[in-house]
C-alpha positions in Angstrom: -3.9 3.8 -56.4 -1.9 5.2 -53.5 1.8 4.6 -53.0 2.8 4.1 -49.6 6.2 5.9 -48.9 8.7 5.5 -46.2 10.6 7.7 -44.6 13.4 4.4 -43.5 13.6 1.1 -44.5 13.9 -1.5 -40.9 17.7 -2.2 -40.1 17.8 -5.9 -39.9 20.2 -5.5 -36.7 17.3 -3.7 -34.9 16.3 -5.2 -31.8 13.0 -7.5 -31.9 11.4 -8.3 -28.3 11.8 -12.2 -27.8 9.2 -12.7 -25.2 9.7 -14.7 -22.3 12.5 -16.7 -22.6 13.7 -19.6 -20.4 16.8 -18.8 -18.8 19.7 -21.0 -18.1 20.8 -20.1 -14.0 22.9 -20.8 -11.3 23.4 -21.3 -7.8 25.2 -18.5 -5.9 25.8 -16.1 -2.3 22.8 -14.4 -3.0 20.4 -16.9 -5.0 20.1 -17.1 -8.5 21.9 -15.7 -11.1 21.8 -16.1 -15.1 24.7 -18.2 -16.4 26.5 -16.2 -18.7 28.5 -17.0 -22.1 31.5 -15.9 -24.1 31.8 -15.4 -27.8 35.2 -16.6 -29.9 36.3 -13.0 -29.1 35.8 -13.0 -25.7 32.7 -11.0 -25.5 30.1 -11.6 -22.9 26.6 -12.9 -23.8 23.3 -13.8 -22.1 21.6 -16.3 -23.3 17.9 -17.1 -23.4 15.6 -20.1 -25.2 12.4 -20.2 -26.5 11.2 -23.0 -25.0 12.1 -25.7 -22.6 12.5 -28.6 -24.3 15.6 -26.3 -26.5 17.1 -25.2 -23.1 17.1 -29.2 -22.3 18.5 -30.2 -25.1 21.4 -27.5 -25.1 22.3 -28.3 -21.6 20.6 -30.7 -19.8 17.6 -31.8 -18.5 18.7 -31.0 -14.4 19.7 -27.4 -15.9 18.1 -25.1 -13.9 16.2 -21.8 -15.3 13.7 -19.1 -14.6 11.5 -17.0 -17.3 12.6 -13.6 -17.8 11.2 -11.0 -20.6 14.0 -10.4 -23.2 14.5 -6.5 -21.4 14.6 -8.0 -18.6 17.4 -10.4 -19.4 19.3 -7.1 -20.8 19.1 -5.6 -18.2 20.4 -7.6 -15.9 23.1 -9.1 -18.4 24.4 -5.6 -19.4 25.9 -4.1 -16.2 28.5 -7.1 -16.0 29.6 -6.5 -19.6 27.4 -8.9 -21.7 25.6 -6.9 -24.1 25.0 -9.5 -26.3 21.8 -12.2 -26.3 22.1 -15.1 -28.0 18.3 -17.0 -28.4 18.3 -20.8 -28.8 21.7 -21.2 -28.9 22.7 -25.1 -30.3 25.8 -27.1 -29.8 28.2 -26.5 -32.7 29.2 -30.3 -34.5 31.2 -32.6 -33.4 31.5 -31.4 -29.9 30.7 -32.7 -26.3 28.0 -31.3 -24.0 30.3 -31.2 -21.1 32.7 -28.6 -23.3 29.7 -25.7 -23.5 30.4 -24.7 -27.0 27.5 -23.4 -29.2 27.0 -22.4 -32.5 23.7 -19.8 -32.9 23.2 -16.2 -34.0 26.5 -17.0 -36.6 28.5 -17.3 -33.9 30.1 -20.4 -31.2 30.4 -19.6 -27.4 31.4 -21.0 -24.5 30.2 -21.2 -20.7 32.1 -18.7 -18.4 
């Protein structure tokens, strides 16, 4: 029998590919443009959703979105300071909709 060896366990904190991800957006001067998020610290996040129906019930059904690969997403969420992505974000307990507060990855954030 043969005993696989390994030069380095996986870090859980390594970064997975999410696939496409449904992308909460808004309306601005030139388009589009992904709606970003803070954490309790204050840190910038993107944010992204597996599917549609989790996007609709996070924010809305009239929220609008586009589909965006998660390197994508990085990409165009890092140069304005949000190195963070938060996938399928949920409202934390006890709090309204209209107050953009989430609880997901361990962590609550609000809409900037």
């Amino acid at each position: 029998m043969s005993h696989l060896l390994y030069a380095e366990d996986p870090e859980p904190a390594d970064r997975v590919p999410a696939g496409l991800l449904f992308v909460p957006v808004r309306s601005g001067p030139a388009g589009c443009t992904a709606r970003l998020f803070r954490t309790p610290l204050g840190g910038r996040t993107a944010v992204g959703f597996t599917s549609l129906q989790r996007l609709a019930a996070a924010l809305g059904g009239d929220q609008p979105w586009v589909r965006l690969s998660e390197p994508a997403l990085r990409a165009l969420a890092e140069p304005v300071g949000a190195r963070v992505l938060t996938v399928d974000p949920r409202f934390a307990p006890g709090l309204s909709r209209g107050q953009h507060v989430w609880a997901g990855c361990g962590q609550h954030l609000r809409a900037v």
